[in-house]
KEKE-3310 file (N, C-alpha, C; in steps of 0.2 Angstrom, whole numbers, plus 5000, padded with zeros to 4 digits):
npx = (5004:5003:5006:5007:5005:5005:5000:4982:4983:4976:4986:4996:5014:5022:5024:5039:5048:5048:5055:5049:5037:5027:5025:5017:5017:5004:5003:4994:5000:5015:5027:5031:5021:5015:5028:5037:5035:5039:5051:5060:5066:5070:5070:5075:5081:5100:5102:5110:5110:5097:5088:5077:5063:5061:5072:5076:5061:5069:5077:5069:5062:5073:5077:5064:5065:5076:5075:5064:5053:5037:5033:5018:5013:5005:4990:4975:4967:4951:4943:4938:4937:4932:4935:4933:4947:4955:4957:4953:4961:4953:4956:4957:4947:4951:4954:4963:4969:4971:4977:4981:4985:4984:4992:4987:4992:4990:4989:4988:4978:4981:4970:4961:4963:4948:4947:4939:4943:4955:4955:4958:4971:4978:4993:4999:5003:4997:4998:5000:5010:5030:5042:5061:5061:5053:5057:5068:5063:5058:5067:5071:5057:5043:5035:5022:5015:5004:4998:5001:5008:5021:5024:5023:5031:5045:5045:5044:5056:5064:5059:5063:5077:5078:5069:5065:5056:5047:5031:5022:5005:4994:4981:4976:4981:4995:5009:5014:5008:5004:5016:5033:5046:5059:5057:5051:5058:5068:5063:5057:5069:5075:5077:5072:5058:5041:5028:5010:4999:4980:4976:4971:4968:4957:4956:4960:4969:4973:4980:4981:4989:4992:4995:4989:4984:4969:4970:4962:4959:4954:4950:4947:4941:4946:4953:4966:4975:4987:5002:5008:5014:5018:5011:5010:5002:4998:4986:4983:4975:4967:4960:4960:4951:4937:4936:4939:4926:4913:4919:4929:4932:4931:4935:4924:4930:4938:4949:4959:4954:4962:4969:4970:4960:4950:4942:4932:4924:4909:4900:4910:4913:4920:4926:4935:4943:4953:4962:4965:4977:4990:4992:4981:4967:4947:4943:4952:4966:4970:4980:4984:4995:5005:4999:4987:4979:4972:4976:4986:5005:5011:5022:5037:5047:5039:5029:5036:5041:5031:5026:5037:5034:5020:5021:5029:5018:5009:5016:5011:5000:4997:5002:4992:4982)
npy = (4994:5012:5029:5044:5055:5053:5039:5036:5024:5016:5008:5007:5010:5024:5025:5024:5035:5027:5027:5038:5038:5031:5017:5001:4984:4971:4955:4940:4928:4922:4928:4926:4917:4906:4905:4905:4892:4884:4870:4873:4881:4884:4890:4904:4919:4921:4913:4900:4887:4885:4888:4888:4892:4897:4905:4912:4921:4926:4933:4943:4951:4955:4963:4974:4978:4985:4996:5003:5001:4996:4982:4972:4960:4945:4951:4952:4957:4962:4970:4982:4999:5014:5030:5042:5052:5041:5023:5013:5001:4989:4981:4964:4961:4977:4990:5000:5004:5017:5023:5031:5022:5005:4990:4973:4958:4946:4932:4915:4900:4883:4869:4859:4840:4830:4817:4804:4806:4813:4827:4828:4824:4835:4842:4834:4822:4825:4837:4851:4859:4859:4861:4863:4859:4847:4839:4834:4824:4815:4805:4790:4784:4780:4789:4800:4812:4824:4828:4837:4851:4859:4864:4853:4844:4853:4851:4834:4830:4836:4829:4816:4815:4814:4802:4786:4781:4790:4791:4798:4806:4806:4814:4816:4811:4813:4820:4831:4841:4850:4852:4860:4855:4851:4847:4835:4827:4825:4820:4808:4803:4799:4787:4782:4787:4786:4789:4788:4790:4793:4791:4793:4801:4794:4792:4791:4785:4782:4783:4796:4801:4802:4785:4776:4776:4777:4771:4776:4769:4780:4773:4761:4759:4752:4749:4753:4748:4759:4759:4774:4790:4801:4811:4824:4836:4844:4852:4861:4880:4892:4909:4921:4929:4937:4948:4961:4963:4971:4982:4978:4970:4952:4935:4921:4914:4920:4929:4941:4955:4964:4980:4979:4966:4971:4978:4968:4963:4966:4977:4983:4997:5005:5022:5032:5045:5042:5025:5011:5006:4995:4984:4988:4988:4985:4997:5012:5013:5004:4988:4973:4962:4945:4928:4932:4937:4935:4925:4926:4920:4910:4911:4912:4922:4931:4936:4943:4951:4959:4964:4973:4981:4987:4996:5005:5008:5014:5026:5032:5033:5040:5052:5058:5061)
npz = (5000:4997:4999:5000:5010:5027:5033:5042:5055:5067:5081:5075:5067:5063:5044:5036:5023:5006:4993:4989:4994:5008:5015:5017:5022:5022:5031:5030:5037:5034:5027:5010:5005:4993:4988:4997:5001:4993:4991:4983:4973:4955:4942:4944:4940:4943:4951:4948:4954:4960:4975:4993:4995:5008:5010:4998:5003:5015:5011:5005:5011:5023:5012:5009:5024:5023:5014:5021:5023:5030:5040:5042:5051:5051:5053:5047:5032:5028:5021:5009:5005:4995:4997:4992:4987:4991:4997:5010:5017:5030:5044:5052:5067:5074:5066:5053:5035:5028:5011:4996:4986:4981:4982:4978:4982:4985:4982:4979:4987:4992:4985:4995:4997:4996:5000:5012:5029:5026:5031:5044:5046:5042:5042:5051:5045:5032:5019:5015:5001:5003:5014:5017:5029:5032:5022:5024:5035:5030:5027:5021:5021:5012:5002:4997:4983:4977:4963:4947:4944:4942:4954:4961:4956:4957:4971:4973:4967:4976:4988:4984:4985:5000:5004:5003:4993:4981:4976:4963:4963:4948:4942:4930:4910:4908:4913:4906:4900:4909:4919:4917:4906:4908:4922:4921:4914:4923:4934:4928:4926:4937:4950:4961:4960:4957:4945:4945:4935:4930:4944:4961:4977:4991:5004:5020:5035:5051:5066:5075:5069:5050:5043:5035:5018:5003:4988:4971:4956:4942:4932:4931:4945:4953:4970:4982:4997:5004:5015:5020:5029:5025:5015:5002:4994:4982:4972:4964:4966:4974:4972:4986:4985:4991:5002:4992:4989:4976:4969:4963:4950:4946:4939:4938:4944:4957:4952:4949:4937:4927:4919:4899:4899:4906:4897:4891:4899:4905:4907:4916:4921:4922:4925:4920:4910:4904:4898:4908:4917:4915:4925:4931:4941:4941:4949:4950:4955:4962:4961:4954:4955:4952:4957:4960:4952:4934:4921:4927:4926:4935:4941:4950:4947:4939:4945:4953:4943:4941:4953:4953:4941:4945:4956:4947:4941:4949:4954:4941:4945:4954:4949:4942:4949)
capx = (5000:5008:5003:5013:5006:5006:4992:4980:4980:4975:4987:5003:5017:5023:5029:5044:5046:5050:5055:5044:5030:5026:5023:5015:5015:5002:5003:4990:5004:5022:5028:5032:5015:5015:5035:5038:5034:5043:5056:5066:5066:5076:5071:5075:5088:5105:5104:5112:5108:5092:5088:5074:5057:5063:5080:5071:5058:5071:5082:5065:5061:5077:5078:5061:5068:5081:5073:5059:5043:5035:5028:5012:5013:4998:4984:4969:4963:4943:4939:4942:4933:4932:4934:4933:4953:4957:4959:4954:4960:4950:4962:4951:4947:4949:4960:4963:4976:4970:4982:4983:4985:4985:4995:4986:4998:4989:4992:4983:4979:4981:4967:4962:4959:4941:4945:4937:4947:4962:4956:4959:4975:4982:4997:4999:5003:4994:5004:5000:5015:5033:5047:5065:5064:5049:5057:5072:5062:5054:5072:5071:5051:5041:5031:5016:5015:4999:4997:5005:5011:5027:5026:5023:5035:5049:5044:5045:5063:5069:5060:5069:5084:5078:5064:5065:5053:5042:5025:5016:4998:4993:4974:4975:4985:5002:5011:5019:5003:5006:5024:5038:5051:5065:5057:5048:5065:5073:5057:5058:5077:5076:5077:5067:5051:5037:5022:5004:4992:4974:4973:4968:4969:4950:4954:4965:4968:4977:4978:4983:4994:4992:4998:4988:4979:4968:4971:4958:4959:4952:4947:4944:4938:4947:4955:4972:4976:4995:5006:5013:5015:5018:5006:5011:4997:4999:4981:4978:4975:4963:4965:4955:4949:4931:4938:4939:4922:4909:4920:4934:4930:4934:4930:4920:4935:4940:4954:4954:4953:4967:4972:4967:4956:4943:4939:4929:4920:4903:4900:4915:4909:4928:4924:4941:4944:4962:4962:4967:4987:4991:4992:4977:4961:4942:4942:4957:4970:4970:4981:4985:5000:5005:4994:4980:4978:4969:4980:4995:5011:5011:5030:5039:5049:5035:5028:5042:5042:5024:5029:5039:5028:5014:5026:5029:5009:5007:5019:5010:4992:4997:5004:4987:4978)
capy = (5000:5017:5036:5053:5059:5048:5034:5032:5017:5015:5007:5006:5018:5029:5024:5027:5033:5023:5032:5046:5034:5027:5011:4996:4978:4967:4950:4938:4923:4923:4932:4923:4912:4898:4903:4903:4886:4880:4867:4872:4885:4882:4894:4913:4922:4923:4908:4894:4882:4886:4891:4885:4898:4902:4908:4918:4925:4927:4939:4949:4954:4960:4970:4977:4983:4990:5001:5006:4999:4994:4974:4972:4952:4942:4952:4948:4959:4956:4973:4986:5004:5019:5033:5048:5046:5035:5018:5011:4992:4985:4971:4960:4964:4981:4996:5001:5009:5023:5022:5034:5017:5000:4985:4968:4951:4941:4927:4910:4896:4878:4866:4853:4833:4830:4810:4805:4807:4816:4834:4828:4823:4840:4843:4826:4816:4829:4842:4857:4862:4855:4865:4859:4854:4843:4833:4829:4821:4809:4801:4781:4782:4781:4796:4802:4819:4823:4835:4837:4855:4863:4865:4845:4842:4852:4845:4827:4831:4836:4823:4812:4816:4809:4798:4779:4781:4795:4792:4804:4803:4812:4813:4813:4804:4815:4826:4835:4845:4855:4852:4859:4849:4850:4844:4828:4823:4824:4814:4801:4798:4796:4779:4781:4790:4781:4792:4782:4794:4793:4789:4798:4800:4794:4789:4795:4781:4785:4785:4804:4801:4795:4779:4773:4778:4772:4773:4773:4769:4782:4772:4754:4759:4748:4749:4749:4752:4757:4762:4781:4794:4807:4815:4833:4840:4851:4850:4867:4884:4898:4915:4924:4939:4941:4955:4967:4969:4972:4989:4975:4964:4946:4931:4916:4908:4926:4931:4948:4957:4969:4981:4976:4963:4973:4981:4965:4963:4967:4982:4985:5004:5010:5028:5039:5044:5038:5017:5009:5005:4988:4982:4992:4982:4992:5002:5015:5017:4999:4988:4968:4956:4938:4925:4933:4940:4931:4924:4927:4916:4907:4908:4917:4928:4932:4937:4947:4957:4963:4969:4980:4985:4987:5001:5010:5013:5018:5032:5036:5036:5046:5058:5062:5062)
capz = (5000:4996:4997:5000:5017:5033:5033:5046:5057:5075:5082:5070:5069:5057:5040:5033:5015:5000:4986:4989:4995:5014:5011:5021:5019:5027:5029:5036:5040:5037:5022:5005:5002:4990:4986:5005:5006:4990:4994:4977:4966:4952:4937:4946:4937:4947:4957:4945:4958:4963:4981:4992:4995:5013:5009:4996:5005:5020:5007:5001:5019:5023:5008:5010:5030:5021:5010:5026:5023:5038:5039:5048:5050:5058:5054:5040:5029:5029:5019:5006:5005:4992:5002:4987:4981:4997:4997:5014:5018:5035:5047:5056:5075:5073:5062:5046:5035:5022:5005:4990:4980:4986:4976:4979:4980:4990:4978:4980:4992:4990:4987:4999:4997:4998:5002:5018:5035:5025:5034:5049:5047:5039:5048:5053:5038:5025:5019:5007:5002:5008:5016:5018:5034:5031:5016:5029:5040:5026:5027:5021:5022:5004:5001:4990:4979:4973:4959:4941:4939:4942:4962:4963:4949:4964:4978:4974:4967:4985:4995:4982:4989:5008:5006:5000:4986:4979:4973:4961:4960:4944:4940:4922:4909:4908:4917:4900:4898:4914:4920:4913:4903:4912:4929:4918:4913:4928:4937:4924:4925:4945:4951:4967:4958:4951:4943:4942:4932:4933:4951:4968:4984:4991:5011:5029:5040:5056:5074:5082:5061:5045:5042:5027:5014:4998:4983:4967:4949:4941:4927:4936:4951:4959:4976:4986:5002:5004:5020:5022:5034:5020:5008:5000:4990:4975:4966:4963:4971:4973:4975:4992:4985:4993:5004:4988:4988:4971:4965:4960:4944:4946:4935:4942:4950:4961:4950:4947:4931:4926:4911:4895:4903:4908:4890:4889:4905:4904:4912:4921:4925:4922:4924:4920:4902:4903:4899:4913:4916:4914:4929:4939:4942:4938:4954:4949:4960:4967:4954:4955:4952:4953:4956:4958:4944:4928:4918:4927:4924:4942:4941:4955:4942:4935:4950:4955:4937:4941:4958:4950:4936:4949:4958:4942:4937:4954:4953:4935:4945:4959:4946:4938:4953)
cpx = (5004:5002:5008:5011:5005:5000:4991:4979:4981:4981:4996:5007:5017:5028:5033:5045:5052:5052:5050:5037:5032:5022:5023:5015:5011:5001:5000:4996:5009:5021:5031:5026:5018:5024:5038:5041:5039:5050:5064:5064:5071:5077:5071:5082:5093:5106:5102:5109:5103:5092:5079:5069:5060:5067:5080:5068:5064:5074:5076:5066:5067:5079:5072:5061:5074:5080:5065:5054:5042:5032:5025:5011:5005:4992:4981:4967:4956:4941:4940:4935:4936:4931:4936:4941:4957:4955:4958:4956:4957:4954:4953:4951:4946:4954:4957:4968:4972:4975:4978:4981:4987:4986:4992:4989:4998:4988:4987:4983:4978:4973:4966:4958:4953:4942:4944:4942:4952:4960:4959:4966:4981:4986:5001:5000:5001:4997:5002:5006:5022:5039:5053:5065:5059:5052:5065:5071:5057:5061:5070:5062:5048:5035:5025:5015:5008:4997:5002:5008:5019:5028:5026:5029:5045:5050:5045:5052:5067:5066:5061:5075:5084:5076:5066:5063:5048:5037:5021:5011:4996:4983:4971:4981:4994:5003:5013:5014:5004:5012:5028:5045:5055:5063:5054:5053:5067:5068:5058:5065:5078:5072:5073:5063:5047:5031:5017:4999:4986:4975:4973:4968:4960:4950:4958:4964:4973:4975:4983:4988:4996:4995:4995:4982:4977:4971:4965:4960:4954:4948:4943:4940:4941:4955:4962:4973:4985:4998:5009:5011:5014:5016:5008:5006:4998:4994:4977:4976:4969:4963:4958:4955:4943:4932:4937:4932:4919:4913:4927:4931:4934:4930:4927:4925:4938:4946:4953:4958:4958:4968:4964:4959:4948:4938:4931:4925:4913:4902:4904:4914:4917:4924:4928:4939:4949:4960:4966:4974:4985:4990:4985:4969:4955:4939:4952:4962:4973:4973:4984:4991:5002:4998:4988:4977:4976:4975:4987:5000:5014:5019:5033:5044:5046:5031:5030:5041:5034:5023:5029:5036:5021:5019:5025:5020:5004:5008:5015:5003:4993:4999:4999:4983:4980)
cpy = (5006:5026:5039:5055:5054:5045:5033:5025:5017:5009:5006:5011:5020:5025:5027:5027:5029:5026:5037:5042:5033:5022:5005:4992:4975:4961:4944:4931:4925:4925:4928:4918:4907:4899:4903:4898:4881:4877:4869:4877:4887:4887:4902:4916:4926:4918:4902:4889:4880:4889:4889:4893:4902:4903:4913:4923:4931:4933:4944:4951:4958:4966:4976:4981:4986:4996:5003:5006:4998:4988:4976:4964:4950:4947:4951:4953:4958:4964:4977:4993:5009:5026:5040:5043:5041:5030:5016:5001:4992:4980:4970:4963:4971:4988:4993:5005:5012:5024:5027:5027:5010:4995:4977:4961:4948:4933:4920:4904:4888:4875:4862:4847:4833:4820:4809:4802:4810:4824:4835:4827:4830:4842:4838:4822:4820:4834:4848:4859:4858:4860:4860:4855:4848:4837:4830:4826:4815:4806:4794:4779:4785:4788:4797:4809:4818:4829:4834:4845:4856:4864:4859:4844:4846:4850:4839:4826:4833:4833:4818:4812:4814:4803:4791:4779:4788:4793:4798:4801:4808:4809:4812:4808:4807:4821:4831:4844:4852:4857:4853:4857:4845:4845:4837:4824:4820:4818:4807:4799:4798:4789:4778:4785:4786:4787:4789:4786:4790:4787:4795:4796:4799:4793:4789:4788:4785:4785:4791:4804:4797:4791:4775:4778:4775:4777:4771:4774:4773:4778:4764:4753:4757:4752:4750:4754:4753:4762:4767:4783:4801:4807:4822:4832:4845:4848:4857:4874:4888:4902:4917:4931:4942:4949:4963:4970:4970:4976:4985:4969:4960:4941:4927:4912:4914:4927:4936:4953:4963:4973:4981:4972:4965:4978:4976:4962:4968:4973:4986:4993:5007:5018:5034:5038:5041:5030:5016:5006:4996:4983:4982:4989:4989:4997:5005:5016:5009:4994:4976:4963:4951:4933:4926:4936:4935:4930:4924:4920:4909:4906:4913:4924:4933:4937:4945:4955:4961:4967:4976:4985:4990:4996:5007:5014:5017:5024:5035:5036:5040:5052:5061:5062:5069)
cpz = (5000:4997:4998:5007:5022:5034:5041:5047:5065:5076:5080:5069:5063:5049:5037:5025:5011:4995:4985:4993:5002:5012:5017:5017:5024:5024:5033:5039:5042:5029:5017:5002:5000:4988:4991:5004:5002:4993:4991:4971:4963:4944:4941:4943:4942:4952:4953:4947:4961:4969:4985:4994:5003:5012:5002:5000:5012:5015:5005:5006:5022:5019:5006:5018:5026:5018:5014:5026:5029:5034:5044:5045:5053:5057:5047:5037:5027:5025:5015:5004:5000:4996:5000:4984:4986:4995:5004:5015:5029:5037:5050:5062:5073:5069:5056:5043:5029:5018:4999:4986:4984:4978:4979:4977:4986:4988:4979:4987:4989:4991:4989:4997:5001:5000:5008:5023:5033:5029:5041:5052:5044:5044:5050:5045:5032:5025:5014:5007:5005:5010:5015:5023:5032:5027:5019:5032:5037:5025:5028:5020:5014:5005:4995:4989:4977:4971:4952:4939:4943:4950:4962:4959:4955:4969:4978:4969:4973:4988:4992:4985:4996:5008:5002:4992:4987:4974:4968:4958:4953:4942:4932:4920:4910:4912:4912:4899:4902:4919:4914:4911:4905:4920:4926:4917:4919:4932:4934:4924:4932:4947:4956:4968:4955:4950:4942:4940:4933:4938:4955:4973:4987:4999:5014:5030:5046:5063:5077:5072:5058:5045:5037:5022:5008:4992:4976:4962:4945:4935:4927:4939:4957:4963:4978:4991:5002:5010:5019:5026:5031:5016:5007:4994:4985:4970:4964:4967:4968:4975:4980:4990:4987:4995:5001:4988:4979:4968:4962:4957:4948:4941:4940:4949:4957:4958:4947:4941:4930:4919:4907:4897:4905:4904:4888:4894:4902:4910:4920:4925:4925:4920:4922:4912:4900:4903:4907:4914:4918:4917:4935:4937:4939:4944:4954:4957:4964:4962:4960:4952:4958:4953:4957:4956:4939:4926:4918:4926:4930:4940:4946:4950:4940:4939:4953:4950:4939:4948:4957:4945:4939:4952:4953:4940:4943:4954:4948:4937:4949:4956:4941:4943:4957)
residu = (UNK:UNK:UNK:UNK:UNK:UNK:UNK:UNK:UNK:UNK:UNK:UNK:UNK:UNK:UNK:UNK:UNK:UNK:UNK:UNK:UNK:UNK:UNK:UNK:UNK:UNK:UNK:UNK:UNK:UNK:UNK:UNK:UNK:UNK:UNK:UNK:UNK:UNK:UNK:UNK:UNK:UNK:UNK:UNK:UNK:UNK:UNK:UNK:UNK:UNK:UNK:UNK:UNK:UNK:UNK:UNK:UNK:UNK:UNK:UNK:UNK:UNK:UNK:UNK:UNK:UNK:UNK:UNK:UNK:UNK:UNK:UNK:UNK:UNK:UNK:UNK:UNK:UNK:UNK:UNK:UNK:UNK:UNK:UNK:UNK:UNK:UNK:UNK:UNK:UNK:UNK:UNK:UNK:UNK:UNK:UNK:UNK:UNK:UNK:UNK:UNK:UNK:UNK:UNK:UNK:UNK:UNK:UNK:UNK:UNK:UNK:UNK:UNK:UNK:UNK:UNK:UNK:UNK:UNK:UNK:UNK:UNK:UNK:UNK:UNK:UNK:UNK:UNK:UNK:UNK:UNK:UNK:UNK:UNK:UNK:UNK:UNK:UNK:UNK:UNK:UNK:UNK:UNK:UNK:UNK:UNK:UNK:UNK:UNK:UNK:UNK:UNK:UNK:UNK:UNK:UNK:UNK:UNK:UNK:UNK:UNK:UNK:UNK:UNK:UNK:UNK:UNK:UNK:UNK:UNK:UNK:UNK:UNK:UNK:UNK:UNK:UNK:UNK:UNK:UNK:UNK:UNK:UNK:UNK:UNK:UNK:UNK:UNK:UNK:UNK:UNK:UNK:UNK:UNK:UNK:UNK:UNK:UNK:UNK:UNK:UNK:UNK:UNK:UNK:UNK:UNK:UNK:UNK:UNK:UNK:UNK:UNK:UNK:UNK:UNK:UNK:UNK:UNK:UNK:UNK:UNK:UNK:UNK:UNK:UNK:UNK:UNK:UNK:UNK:UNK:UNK:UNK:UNK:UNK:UNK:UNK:UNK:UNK:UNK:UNK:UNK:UNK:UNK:UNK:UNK:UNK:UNK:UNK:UNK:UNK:UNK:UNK:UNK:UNK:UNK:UNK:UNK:UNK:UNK:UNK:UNK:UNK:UNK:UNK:UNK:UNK:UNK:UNK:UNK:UNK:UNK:UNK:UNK:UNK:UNK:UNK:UNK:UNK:UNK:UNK:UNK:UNK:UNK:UNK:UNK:UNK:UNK:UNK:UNK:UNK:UNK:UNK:UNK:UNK:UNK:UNK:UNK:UNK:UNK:UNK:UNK:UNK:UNK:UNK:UNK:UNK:UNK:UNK:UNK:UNK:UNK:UNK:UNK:UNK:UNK:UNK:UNK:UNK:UNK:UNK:UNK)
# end
């Protein structure tokens, strides 16, 4: 969030500027999301060898205390107000911070196994997401992936490297469709991965933690029960945009409309004369990058460059305002 003169907020001190801007980050967890959590990110320009998402995130964070934002960790965003050329965002409980322009990169959330008793075990055996430490502690025991794009695709390459065997469930027939190339090769020339398309996860077992689960033949039907401990999940995300509010387009799935984009929306109600800058959703001033954006690139670089693009259209809307 950014403006020019000092944002109210009950509670929270003063921010420091940015390049001309006072600028807040609020974050309802811990800071980095879905590339947080990655075990391995292996296409970011400048780090030959990859690096995992905490050791990223850990270098964003101090480079945004370096340049004097303020973090506001731990609180939820639950509301977003018009308030003439103000921008009010609502936390939960009780505050609010008032912005000139506010950059939305709340990104997406995993979706969760519908097979019965796996909710219970989230945490325990079922895993959205896997960290480093997590995938050292699948050391000698066989494990299960389940999901085909590009976050499943590095995840079950680093708990290759501890784990016995690596399982990937995939729901349809190939993984090529939605993983890229590079990580398909590499899975298929590893000696202790097996892939088994069309199947699913359909059934938890466990006492206090998983210890078995089934397995269904999508096309069969049939059955098998099989021993693990370790399930990682990678089927999918959705983005949390309710928050925004009716004055921000989104499509069906809450992914919200930017740019271009919103030429073809049905009565979007864009009311300036100026098009809309690239980046800035159909309530001006408030603008959107990464994945929670339509058709964005789900790639953390990608991610990154819209950041920065987001920054610049800000400075060119506060400059006509």
């Amino acid at each position: 969030m950014h403006r020019r003169r000092r944002a109210r907020r009950p509670g929270l001190g003063r921010v420091r500027r940015v390049r001309g801007l006072s600028t807040v980050v609020v974050e309802r967890e811990a800071p980095g999301g879905q590339a947080g959590q990655s075990a391995a990110i292996e296409n970011y320009l400048g780090f030959p060898r990859g690096l995992s998402g905490a050791d990223l995130t850990h270098r964003a964070v101090a480079q945004v205390a370096r340049f004097g934002a303020e973090m506001v960790v731990a609180r939820d965003v639950v509301g977003l107000e018009q308030r003439g050329p103000v921008r009010a965002v609502l936390l939960d409980g009780e505050g609010e911070i008032e912005a000139r322009a506010l950059v939305v990169t709340t990104g997406v959330s995993y979706r969760r196994l519908e097979g019965e008793g796996l909710d219970e075990f989230t945490g325990r055996g079922v895993y959205y997401g896997a960290t480093a430490s997590e995938a050292s502690q699948c050391e000698g025991d066989e494990v299960y992936v389940v999901g085909a794009a590009n976050s499943a695709g590095q995840a079950t390459l680093n708990l290759a490297r501890h784990a016995r065997k690596v399982v990937v469930l995939v729901r349809g027939e190939s993984t090529a469709a939605s993983m890229s190339r590079y990580l398909v090769d590499r899975i298929e020339a590893a000696e202790n991965i097996e892939v088994r398309h069309r199947t699913e996860v359909v059934r938890g077992r466990g006492d206090g933690h998983l210890e078995e689960i089934t397995l269904r033949d999508r096309d069969t039907g049939q059955e098998e029960q099989v021993a693990t401990s370790w399930v990682f999940a990678y089927i999918g995300a959705v983005p949390r945009t309710d928050w925004l509010g009716e004055s921000v387009l989104r499509d069906t799935k809450g992914f919200v409309l930017t740019g271009p984009e919103l030429a073809h929306a049905d009565g979007h109600g864009w009311g300036l004369e100026r098009p809309p800058f690239a980046l800035e959703t159909s309530l001006p001033g408030v603008f959107a990058a990464g994945d929670v954006r339509l058709d964005s690139m789900k790639r953390v670089a990608s991610a990154v460059g819209e950041g920065a693009m987001a920054v610049h259209f800000v400075h060119r809307y506060l400059a006509t305002t």
